[in-house]
C-alpha positions as CSV (number, residue, x, y, z in Angstrom):
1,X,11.4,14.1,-34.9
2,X,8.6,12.1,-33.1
3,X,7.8,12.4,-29.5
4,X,7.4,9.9,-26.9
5,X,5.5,10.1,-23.6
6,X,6.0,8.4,-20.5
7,X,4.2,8.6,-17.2
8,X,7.2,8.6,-14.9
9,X,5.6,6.4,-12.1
10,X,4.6,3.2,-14.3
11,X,5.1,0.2,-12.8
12,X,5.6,-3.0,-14.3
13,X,5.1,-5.6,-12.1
14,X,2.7,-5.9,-8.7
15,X,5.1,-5.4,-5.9
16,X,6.5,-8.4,-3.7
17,X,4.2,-7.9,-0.5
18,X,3.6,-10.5,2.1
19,X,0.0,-11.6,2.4
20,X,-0.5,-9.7,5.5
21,X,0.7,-6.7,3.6
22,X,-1.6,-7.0,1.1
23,X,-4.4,-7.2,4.1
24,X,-3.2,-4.3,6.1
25,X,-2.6,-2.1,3.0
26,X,-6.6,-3.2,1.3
27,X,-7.9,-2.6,5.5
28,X,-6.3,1.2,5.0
29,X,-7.3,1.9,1.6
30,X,-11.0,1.0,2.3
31,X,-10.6,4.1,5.0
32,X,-10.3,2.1,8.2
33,X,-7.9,3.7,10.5
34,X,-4.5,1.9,12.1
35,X,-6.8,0.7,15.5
36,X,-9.6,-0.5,13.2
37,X,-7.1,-2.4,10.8
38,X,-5.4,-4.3,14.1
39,X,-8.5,-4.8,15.3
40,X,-9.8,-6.8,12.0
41,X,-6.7,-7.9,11.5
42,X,-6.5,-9.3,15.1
43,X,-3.4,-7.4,15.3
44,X,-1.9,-5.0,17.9
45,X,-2.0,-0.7,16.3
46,X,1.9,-1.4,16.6
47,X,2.4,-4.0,14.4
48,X,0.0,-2.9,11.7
49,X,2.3,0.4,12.0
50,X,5.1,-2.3,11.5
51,X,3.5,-3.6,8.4
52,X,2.4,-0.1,6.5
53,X,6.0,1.2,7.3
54,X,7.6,-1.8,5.8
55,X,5.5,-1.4,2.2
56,X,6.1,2.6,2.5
57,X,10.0,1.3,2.7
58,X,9.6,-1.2,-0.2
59,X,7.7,0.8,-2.7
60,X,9.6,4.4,-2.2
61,X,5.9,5.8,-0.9
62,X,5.2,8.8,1.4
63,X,1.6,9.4,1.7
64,X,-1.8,7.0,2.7
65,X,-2.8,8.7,-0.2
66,X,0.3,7.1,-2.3
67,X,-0.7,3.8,-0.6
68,X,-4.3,3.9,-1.6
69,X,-3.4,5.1,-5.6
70,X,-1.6,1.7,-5.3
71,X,-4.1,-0.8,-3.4
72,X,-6.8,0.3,-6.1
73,X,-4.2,-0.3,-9.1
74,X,-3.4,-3.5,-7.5
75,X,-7.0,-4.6,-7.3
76,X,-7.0,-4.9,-3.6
């Protein structure tokens, strides 16, 4: 009998996020808070909010920890 091993969170493919996104998710996995990611961003806090919320929805994640894991796999 032979044995297989999986890591049960592999992904295959990079996930389907806008641009802005990608920008918002890279600004908060460099450490910058939500005011400091608007504020690069030229953004209002709200809509930066708006944007991690929506990639939390898309990619099943629960934690800016979670979020992070995935912008450094990603290469952002």
């Amino acid at each position: 009998m032979s044995l297989t091993l999986a890591t049960p969170h592999t992904r295959t493919a990079a996930p389907a996020l806008a641009p802005r996104e990608q920008e918002a998710l890279r600004h908060i996995a460099a450490g910058c808070t939500y005011l400091q990611t608007a504020r690069h961003m030229g953004l209002s806090k709200h809509t930066v909010d708006a944007y991690l919320r929506r990639i939390r929805a898309k990619l099943g994640i629960n934690s800016t920890a979670e979020m992070t894991r995935l912008a450094i796999s990603l290469g952002l």
